[in-house]
C-alpha positions, -999 to +999 in steps of 0.1 A: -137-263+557-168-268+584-195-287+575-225-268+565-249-278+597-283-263+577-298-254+546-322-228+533-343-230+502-350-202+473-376-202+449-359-178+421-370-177+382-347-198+359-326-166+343-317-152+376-305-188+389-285-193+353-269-159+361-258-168+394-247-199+381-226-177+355-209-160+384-204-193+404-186-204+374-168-175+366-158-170+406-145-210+399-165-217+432-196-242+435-234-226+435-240-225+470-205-210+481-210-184+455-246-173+473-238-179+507-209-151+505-229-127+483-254-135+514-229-135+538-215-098+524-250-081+517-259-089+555-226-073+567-236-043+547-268-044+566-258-041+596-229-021+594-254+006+582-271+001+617-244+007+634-222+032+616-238+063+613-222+104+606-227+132+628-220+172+620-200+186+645-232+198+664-249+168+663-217+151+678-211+178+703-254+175+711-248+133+712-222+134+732-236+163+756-267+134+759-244+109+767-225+127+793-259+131+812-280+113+840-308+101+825-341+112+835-358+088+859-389+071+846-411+039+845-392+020+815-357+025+827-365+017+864-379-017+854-351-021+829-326-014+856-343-039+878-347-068+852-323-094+851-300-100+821-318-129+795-279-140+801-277-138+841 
């Protein structure tokens, strides 16, 4: 396993760090592996609601139809277009 490199503290009343503690033991893992993969899981849920989303066949066909066209010229994408990459 890596070594952990940082750590972050939490300020949590005493029955909600017992029950964690419950689960920890229960899971047969230590404290902090316990929270760092209920963390670890709740962020993925996050941000897989950020970037899954449903569409009606409409809005698809209306996405898609936005997609497929030039976009209008204007002041925001021109200096976009002309601004380097924070990577480059």
């Amino acid at each position: 396993m890596a070594t952990a490199e940082t750590n972050i503290q939490l300020r949590l009343k005493n029955e909600d760090k017992e029950r964690i503690k419950r689960g920890a033991d229960l899971s047969g893992v230590k404290t902090s592996q316990f929270m760092l993969r209920a963390a670890l899981k709740e962020a993925e849920h996050v941000e897989a609601s950020q970037v899954n989303f449903a569409l009606t066949r409409d809005q698809f066909n209306a996405f898609m139809a936005a997609l497929d066209s030039p976009p209008t010229p204007n002041k925001a994408l021109n200096k976009l277009l002309n601004t380097a990459a924070p990577w480059d």
